[in-house]
Steps between C-alpha positions, in 0.01 A plus 500: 500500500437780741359404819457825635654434849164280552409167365119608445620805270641263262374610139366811671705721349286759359242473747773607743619776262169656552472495834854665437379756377193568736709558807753701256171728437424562804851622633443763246194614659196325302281246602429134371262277517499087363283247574718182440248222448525127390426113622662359863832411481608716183714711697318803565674513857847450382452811268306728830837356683718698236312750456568566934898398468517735210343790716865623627414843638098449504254448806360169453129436645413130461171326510355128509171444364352190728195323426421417826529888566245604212197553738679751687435872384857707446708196587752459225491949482612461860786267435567774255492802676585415837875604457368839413220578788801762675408720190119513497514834731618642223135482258216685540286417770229347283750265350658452775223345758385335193824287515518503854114339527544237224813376698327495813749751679196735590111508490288665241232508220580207226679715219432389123793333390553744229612797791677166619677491146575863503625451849774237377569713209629774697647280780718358223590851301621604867749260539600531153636846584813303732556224229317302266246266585477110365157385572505119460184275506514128461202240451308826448181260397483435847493844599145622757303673253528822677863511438475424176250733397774781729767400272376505191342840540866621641649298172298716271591836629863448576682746243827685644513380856808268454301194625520154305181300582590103382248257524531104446178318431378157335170683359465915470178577699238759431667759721873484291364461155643727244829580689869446331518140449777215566370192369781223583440147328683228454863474436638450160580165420919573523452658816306217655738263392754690711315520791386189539861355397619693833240334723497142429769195432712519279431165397156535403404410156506800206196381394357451829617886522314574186150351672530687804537820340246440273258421775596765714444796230769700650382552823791538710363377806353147293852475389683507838206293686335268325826301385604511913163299575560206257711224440771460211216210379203698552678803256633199276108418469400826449298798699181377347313722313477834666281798408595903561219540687585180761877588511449746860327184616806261358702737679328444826483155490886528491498706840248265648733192465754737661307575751420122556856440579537716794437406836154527697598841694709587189161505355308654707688830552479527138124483553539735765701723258235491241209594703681794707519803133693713668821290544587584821734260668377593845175404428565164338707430775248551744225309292733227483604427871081503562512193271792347663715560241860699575593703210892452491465101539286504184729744301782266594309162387547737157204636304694443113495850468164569504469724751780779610441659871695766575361882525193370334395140435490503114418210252711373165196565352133605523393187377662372781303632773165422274635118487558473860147654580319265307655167518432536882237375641178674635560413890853617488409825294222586797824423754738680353223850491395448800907504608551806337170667608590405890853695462334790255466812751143594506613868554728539248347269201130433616441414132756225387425361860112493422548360108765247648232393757221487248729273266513252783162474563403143464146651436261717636610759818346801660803600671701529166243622294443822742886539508467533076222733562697701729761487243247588224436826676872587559561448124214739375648756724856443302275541171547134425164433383614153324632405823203562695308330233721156513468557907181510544423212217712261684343622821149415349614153421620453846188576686266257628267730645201543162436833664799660541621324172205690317618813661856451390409419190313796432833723647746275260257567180527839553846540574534261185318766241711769631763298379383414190392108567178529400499116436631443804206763689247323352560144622519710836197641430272183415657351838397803703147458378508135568623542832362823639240461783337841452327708255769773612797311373356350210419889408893548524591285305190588256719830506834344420330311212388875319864639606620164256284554223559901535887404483469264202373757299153346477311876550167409380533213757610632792249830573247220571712295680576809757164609525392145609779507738385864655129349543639236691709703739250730557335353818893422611700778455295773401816699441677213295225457292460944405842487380451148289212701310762744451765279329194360307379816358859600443544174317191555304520886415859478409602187285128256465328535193195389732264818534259303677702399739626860559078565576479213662793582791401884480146419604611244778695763664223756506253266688764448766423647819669790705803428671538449837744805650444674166676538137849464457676629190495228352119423575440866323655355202308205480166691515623752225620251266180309579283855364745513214371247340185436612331897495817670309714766546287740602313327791891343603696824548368585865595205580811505306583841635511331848690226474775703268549725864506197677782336274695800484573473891542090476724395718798329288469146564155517381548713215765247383227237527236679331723752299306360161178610623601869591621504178210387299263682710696837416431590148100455554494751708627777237763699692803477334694632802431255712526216244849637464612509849320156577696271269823725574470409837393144454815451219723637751400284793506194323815578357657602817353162646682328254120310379700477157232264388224752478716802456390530099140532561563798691720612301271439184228701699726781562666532146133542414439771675808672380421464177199616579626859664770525172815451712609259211867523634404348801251243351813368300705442819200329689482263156858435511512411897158280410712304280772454662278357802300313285770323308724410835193342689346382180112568581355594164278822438398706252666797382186715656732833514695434163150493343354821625831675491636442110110569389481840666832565381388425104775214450310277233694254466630378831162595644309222248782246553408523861137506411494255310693263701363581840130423353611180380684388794257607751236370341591198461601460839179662623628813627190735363672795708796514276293481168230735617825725525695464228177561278418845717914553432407450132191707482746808676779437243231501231323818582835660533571416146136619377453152377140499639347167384783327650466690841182379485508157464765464779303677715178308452728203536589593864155627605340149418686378775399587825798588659417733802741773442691494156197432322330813616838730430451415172147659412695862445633300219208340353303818541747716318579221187138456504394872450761509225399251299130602551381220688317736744269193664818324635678844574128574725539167644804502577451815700213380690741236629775718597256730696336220707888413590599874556261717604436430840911562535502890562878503430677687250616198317158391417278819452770599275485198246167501520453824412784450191245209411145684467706804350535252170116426510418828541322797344743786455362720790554245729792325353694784564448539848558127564837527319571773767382354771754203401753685458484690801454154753745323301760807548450444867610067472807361464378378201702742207405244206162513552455861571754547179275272274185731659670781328540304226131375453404914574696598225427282269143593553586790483651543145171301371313792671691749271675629816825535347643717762409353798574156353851586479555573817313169606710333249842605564508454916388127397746493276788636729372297798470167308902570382623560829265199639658286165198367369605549116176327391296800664757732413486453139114485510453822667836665241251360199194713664729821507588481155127480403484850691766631275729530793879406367663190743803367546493114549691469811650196640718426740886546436704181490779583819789268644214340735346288216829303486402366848350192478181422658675309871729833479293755451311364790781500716585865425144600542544306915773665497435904432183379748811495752471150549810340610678195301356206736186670536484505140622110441218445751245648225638326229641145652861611422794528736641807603811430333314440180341787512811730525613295192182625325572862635791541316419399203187720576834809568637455166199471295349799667891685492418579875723441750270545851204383571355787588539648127217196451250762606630704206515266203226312601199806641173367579291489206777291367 
């Protein structure tokens, strides 16, 4: 029987074959990822051992998971990482401070963890150009949630780096789900034979042998222990009946009457050990001469092996450290934290100092609860929001103060829905009411309650909630209180099914008086969106107007804040340049800023808008970065630009999957925005196919909801499917709703769709005219689909006018400008027209070339890169490292048979 050069690795023969083979990989230049997961004490530490003696030639970065440690943000990534901080001047900038402000080494805005993640994903590709990298995790369940969330993002994307990222766990959590998998169970019934033969008498009963291993179900660990805490009549009685589930417990029990054996200080340093996570011998020493106990006369009074203290002071076992914790009792637990807390510098680890101090806390104490405030705020500047949460929780329990508890509480419930505790935020919540002793604080908190329901999805619920709050702050913080009407219209216009409460919030802002020191942007928005709904379009756009110059100079913290509203506002004003350059601008800064979170919406907005302006090209890229952002931070939206983009471009069948599936998700999430879209994408893809009746429906579909911009881009639609099926009332009606929207907007944009529009309703004399008078503002947009389906529409009318000739004309720029544009559906509408002329076509379409081998993630990196965008600027884009991306590049080389990428430009022009 193989023992593997380790006792615990008994039987473990093909787990260690495939560990093997993951550091073989990665000498060869790929990267690996397993998640080695099973109960305590089945050896999943003997195999991460191996797996680091086996890693001849290999960096090896190790890391402890410690569940005293799992409050504090970036811990366990900083036991990681630390061995590599010399390299972090080589990232980008953005990465790099993001590292640098998580680990507390500078100052800074809180970075999302996902530029975090990206951060650690180059950090490691670096040092995988001097050797390859073994990243080793144990007790990974015990890992701060920040961490893990950092590493599994970096576990996902790790493709040709030559990193190895091995993690040991009792349960998978959320954040490692679906990576490579190690489950290690219990040991075949041979192999536990052996291994338990090798640990106990040789005297001992076979039969007795046969009980034990039965009731220790191959755990390693059960078989070593449990037989060392019993005697030879106990096992000749039996274990007693023991369950799976009760065998970690079993196992402790074992180490508890081990523990029980040692003497008093002996016992106490272990305590000491237990309660200090990062292992540091210094420390414990210290702790343990405040308690009167001296370290090297309770090592020599012998501690059965439980405890090794050398470079670090390490356990036999996690279930160790877990058994001396508990069987200790609650006096000497406060004595042995306040110990540690009393030798913790306060400059160089405020925050174990602080959580050690709250743990001994007897009960409630100002003096520690302001130190875990103070450490509240330093973790929210690292971007630990879960942290600061747990902080300033345990700071609200400690307070005696009702006052200044209310106050905390309200700061700790909103710290705790920015981290996703909404369960947690509302018990916060319910005690800030309780305790508040003003009408000002209670309206906080009133606040924090809308923010909850807002982030649990509850839309119809929480655009009432919010306006409530923004009543009550009114007489407080006037201020406060004009941009809580904000997030409540913005919650109602965009995702509540709740028209009423839409009204309702738009008329409370209009009766609210001047402000003092005048309008700032923001303030200008408020008031237009206020018009918007409660006069229209046409009485808004003044005010509109305004507060679109305003945003366009917004300083950038604020137009990271209230990015969303600059780009909602945008489109009702009608100028499609400005639109453009608005969510351009507000997708780059947020992307620059590294808001990852929020980065789709933007990006949704702007792959809009350049679907809108025909730059199809560039609307693919913007889908394929959207993606890739959306699937590495996880924050579902709908496919807004996919929608628009594969209905103008006439692709029937992706564009109704999409359709289809967006309207069913969305609605039954209550996201009206993204049904109200796909049906206007549906009634475009259906006009572009001449299937009328359908383009109809879809677009009556979107106009019954009273979305505030899509559902008022879609009347073109309904007023061209209408006139063609002869349903002139609702083609009239529809009109009269697009010109209260659009006529008061002298732009281009919306003079010329309106004049497109009354061209179909007509009489000839003046149909005519209005098809020139589109075609002419139209030519002057950005908008070449529109102003293509304009000459469309003209000749069309045209060839029903017996104007053969100058229907032709009319006919065949469309049908050239929808080719190069590639919206086949268009294309083959306005080719069917020219026949009917009796002009002779040739169906074009586009050529298949050595670029439609690429797949989707390549042909997006080629596109980055003829954009001259450099390999880590475009990993940044796509959450890849550079080294992965020059993997992608030459596969991208051969495909494409180019050597350079500067011949990118060639095989890959503009319009491709």
């Amino acid at each position: 029987m193989a023992f593997r050069g380790h006792v615990g690795l008994v039987g473990r023969e093909s787990e260690c074959a495939l560990l093997d083979q993951t550091v073989a990989a990665v000498r060869t230049g790929e990267s690996r990822v397993l998640v080695v997961h099973g109960a305590p004490g089945v050896g999943k530490s003997a195999l991460l051992g191996h797996v680091e003696r086996s890693a001849t030639g290999t960096r090896v970065l190790r890391a402890v998971g410690v569940e005293s440690e799992m409050e504090l943000a970036f811990a366990t990534l900083h036991q990681l990482c630390a061995p590599l901080l010399d390299r972090l001047k080589n990232l980008p900038a953005l990465q790099r401070d993001a590292l640098e402000t998580v680990f507390g080494m500078r100052a800074g805005t809180p970075p999302e963890r996902f530029l975090v993640g990206l951060a650690v994903l180059s950090l490691l590709s670096d040092a995988s150009e001097e050797s390859p990298v073994l990243c080793v995790v144990d007790d990974a369940q015990w890992m701060d949630r920040a961490s893990a969330q950092v590493l599994g993002f970096v576990a996902r994307r790790l493709l040709a780096e030559s990193v190895a990222l091995v993690l040991a766990t009792r349960v998978r959590g959320q954040d490692l789900l679906g990576l490579p998998e190690l489950e290690v169970s219990g040991l075949r019934n041979a192999d536990a034979h052996a291994l338990l033969n090798s640990a106990t008498p040789t005297g001992l009963d076979q039969h007795i042998r046969d009980r034990i291993v039965a009731e220790a179900r191959g755990n390693p660990l059960a078989l070593l222990e449990l037989p060392r805490a019993l005697t030879v009549t106990q096992l000749a009685g039996g274990l007693g009946l023991l369950h799976a589930d009760a065998l970690p417990s079993r196992i402790e029990q074992s180490f508890l009457a081990r523990i029980q054996g040692l003497s008093g200080p002996s016992r106490l340093l272990l305590l000491v050990a237990a309660a200090e996570p990062v292992g540091d011998p210094t420390l414990v020493r210290r702790a343990a001469e405040r308690l009167g106990i001296t370290p090297a006369t309770a090592l020599d009074a012998g501690t059965d092996g439980l405890l090794s203290f050398d470079v670090r002071v390490v356990f036999r076992h996690p279930l160790v450290r877990s058994a001396v914790y508990r069987s200790a009792t609650e006096e000497d637990r406060r004595a042995v934290h306040l110990a540690l807390a009393e030798v913790t510098d306060p400059r160089v680890d405020p925050d174990r100092r602080a959580w050690h101090l709250a743990s001994a806390a007897a009960g409630p104490d100002e003096t520690v609860a302001a130190e875990l405030e103070r450490s509240a705020d330093r973790a929210q500047a690292r971007g630990g929001l879960a942290a600061a949460a747990a902080f300033l929780q345990r700071s609200v329990a400690l307070t005696t103060d009702t006052s200044r508890r209310a106050e905390r509480a309200v700061a700790a419930a909103d710290a705790s829905v920015r981290a996703g505790d909404l369960a947690a935020a509302r018990r916060l919540v319910d005690i800030a009411e309780l305790d508040a002793p003003s009408e000002f604080l209670r309206a906080r908190a009133h606040l924090v309650r809308g923010r909850i329901a807002f982030a649990a999805g509850f839309n119809n619920e929480a655009p009432p909630v919010l306006l409530a709050a923004a009543r009550r702050l009114e007489p407080f913080d006037p201020d406060l209180a004009r941009e809580t009407y904000l997030i409540a219209w913005g919650a109602a216009a965009w995702g509540s099914a709740d028209g009423e409460s839409l009204v309702a919030i738009s008329r409370a802002i209009g009766r609210l008086p001047a402000r003092e020191g005048g309008p700032r942007p923001i303030d200008l928005v408020l008031a237009g969106c206020a018009l918007l709904v409660t006069e229209g379009g046409g009485a808004a756009v003044t005010a509109l107007r305004r507060a679109m110059t305003a945003l366009v100079d917004l300083p950038v913290p604020d137009l990271l804040k209230w990015g969303w509203a600059a780009c909602g506002v945008s489109p009702a004003v009608w100028d499609e340049q400005v639109m453009y350059e608005t969510y351009a601008r507000a997708a780059e800064l947020v992307r620059t800023a590294g808001i990852l979170t929020e980065l789709p919406l933007y990006l949704a907005s702007l792959g809009a808008a350049t679907s809108l302006i025909g730059d199809f090209a560039a609307a693919a890229g913007i889908v394929s970065e959207a993606d890739a952002v959306a699937a590495a931070t996880g924050v579902p939206l709908a496919p807004y630009t996919t929608l628009i983009l594969t209905a103008m471009q006439g692709k029937e069948a992706e564009a109704s999957a999409v359709i289809t599936a967006t309207i069913e998700r969305t609605g039954t999430d209550g996201q009206l925005t993204g049904v109200t879209t796909a049906n206007w994408a549906a009634a475009v893809l259906y006009n572009g196919l001449a299937r009328y009746e359908e383009a109809l429906s879809a677009a009556r579909a979107s106009t019954r909801i009273a979305q505030l911009i899509v559902s008022v881009w879609v009347l073109p639609e309904l007023v061209e499917a209408a006139v063609r099926v002869g349903e002139d009332k609702t083609a009239h009606d529809g009109l009269e709703r697009l010109a209260d929207e659009a006529e008061a907007c002298d732009t281009d944009w919306a003079q010329g769709i309106l004049a497109r529009c009354r061209a179909l309703l007509s009489d000839p004399i003046a149909a005519d005219d209005l098809y020139r008078e589109a075609i002419e503002r139209l030519g002057r947009t950005l908008l070449r689909p529109d102003l293509a389906r304009a000459h469309l529409l003209y000749g069309e009318w045209l060839r029903r006018q017996s104007r053969r000739v100058d229907a032709r004309h009319q006919l065949r720029t469309a049908y050239d400008m929808f080719v190069s544009i590639g919206m086949a559906a268009f294309a083959e509408r306005a080719r069917r027209e020219l026949l009917a002329c009796g002009e002779k076509v040739r169906k074009r379409t586009v050529e298949a070339s050595s670029s439609d081998e690429l797949t989707p993630q390549e042909r997006q990196i080629a596109l980055l890169v003829r954009e001259g965008l450099s390999n880590p600027e475009v990993g940044a884009r796509l959450f890849l490292s550079p080294r992965t991306v020059e993997w992608h590049l030459r596969k991208i080389f051969t495909k494409l048979s180019i050597t350079s990428r500067r011949q990118l430009r060639e095989v890959l022009p503009r319009n491709a």
